[in-house]
C-alpha positions in Angstrom: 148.5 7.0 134.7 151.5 6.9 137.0 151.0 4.6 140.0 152.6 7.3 142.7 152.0 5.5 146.4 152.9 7.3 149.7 155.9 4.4 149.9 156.9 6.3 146.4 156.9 9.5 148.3 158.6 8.3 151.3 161.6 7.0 149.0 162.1 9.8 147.2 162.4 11.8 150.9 164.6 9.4 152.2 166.7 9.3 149.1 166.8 13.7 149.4 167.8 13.5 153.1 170.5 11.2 152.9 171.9 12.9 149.1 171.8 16.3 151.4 173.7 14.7 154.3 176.7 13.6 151.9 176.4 17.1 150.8 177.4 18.4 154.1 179.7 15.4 155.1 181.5 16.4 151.7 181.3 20.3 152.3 182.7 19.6 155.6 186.0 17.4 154.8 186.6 19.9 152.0 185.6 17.4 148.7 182.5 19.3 147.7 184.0 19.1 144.2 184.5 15.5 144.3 180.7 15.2 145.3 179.6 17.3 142.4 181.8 14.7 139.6 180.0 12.0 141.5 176.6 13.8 140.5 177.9 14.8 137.3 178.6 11.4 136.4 175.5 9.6 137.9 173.1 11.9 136.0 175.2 11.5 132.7 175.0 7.2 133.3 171.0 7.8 133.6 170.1 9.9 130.8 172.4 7.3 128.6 171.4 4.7 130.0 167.8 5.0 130.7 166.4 7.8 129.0 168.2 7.6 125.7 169.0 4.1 125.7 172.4 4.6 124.3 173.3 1.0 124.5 177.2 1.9 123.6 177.8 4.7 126.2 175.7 2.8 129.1 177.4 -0.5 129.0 180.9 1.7 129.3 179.0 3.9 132.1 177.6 0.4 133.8 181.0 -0.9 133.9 182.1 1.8 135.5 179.1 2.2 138.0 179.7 -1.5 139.1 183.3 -0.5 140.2 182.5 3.1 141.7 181.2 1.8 144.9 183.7 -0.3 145.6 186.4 3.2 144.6 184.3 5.3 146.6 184.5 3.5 149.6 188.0 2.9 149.6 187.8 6.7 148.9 186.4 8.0 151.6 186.8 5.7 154.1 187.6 8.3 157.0 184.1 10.3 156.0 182.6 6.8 155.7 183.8 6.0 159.2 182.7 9.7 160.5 179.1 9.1 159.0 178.9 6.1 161.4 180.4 7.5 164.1 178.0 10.4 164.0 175.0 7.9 163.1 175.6 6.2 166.4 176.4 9.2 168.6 173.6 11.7 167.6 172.5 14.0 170.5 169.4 12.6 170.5 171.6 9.4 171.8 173.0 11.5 174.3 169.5 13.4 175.2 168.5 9.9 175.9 171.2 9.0 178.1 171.1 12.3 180.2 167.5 11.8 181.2 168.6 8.7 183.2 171.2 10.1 184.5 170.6 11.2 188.5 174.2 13.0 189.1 174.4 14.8 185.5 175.2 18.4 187.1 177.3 17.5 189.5 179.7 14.9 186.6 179.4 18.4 184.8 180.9 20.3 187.4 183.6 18.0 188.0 184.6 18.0 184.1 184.8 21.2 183.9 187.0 21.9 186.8 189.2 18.4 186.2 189.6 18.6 182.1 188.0 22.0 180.9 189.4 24.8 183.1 193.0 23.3 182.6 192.9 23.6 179.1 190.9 27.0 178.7 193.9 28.4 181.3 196.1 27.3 179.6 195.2 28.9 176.6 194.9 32.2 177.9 198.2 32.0 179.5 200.0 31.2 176.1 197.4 33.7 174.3 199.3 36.2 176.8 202.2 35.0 175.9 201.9 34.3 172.1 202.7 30.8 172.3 202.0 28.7 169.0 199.5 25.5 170.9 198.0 22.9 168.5 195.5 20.8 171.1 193.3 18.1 169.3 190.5 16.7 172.0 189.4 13.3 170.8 186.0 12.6 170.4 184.0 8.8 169.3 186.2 8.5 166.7 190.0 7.4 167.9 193.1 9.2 167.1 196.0 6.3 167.8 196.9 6.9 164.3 198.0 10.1 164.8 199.1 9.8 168.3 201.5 6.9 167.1 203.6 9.9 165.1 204.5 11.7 168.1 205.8 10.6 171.4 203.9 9.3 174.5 202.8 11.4 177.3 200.4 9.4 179.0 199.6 12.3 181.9 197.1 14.0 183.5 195.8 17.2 181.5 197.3 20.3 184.0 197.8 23.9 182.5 201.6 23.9 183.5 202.5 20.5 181.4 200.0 21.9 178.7 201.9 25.2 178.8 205.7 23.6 179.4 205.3 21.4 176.0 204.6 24.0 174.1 207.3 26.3 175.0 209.1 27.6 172.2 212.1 25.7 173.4 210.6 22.3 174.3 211.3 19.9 171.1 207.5 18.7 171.1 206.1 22.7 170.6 205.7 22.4 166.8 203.3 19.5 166.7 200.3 18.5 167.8 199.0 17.6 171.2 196.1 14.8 171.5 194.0 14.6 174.5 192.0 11.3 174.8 189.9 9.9 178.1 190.8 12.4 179.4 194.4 12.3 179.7 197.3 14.0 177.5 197.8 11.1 175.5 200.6 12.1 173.2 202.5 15.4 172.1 204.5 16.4 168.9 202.1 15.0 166.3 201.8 15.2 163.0 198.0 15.9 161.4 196.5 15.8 158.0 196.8 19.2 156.7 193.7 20.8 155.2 193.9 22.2 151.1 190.3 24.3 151.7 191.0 26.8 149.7 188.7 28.8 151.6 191.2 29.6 154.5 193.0 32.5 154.8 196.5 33.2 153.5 197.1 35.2 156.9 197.0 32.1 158.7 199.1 29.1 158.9 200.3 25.5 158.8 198.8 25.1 162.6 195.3 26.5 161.6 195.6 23.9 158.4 196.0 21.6 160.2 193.3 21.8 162.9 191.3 22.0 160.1 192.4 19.0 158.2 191.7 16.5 161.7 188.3 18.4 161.9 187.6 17.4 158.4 188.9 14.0 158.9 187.4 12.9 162.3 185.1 14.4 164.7 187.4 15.9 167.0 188.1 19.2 168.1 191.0 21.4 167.5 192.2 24.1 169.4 194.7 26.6 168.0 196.9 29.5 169.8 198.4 31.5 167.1 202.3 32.3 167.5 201.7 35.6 165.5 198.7 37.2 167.3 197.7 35.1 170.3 194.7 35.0 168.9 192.4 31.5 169.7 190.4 29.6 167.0 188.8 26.1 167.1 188.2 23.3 164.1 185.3 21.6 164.8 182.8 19.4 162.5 185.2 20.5 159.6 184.7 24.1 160.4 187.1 26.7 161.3 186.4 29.4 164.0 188.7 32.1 164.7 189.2 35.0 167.6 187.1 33.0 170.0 187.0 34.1 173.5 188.2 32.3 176.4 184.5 32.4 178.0 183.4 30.8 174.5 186.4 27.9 174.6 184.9 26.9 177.9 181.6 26.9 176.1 182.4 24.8 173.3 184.7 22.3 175.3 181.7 22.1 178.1 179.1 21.2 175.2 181.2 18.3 173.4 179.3 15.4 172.7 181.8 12.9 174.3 183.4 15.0 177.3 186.7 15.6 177.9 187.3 12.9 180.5 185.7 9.9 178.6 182.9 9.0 180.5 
């Protein structure tokens, strides 16, 4: 008779909650396949090594379980890093924080009008206009990495510098812009571009690549397509396209770490 404890049943929960939040983390960063080889392979070490006792096979497979940690991790050290991140800066954290928090409306207000507005008005203007815009907002996880490939702004965000570098003239237009504590940290860099197969042909390298920092970190990307004026967002390694400006103010109001670093 199998001794089956409510510690038993409590492990194999644990074990199904955390196997389905690699699932996502995977899904998201766009290695869903890699995930599945990982499965593939652990199943195929346990029914040779444990259930068929195929002494041969399972010392080869243990060899290569005792090094697969250590290649994982070196891996997927960016999701690794983003699993942490997120560990640390759950809602709940935040939901937490907020209930001590006596001037909560009011620092709301001022965001918005300080760091949000600018931003949202300047993508309507170059929406207008049909201004390509690539604007990353920095969330828990830094972004010097990626600020270091372009050049220093170091400003205060304001919808006329937003909308100057990105003029189809200006020689920082075609990369990336990074906003950080809240400030327009850098301009003209260059992001990981994304190889989801799942995106669009219609859309381009600027859309790719808003998606491959949203896969990689926890920031948000905003994009203003050159073609349509259209606005999408990258966010949590998803891609959302022909937003509104009403729902850019939305999703900019509701980020976990807000625009001006507090």
């Amino acid at each position: 008779m199998l001794d089956f404890s409510i510690k038993d049943a409590l492990d194999i929960v644990l074990m199904a909650l955390l196997l389905y939040y690699v699932y996502k983390l995977m899904k998201e960063s766009g290695t869903l396949n890699i995930f599945y080889g990982v499965m593939a392979f652990i199943v195929a070490w346990a029914l040779a090594s444990e259930i068929f006792s195929m002494k041969l096979i399972g010392s080869i497979l243990d060899k290569f379980m005792s090094i697969g940690v250590l290649v994982l991790v070196i891996l997927f050290q960016d999701q690794i890093k983003r699993f942490l991140v997120d560990l640390g800066s759950h809602k709940r954290w935040r939901f937490l924080r907020q209930i001590f928090s006596h001037h909560k409306e009011v620092r709301d207000q001022q965001i918005l009008r300080e760091s949000v507005m600018p931003i949202v008005y300047a993508c309507m203007s170059m929406s207008k206009s049909k201004t390509g815009a690539l604007i990353v907002i920095q969330q828990k996880m830094p972004l010097d990495n990626y600020a270091k490939s372009g050049d220093v702004i170091d400003a205060k965000i304001n919808t006329r510098l937003i909308e100057n570098i990105f003029f189809k003239n200006s020689p920082l237009h075609d990369g990336a812009m990074i906003i950080a504590n809240g400030q327009i940290e850098a301009a003209g860099c260059i992001l990981p571009v994304s190889h989801d197969t799942s995106i669009p042909r219609s859309l381009g390298l600027r859309h790719r690549s808003a998606l491959g920092i949203a896969q990689a970190t926890d920031a948000m990307a905003i994009i203003v397509s050159e073609e349509t004026g259209n606005i999408s967002v990258a966010y949590h390694g998803e891609l959302y396209t022909k937003i509104t400006s009403a729902d850019l103010e939305h999703r900019l109001s509701a980020l976990e770490t807000p625009i001006t670093g507090d």
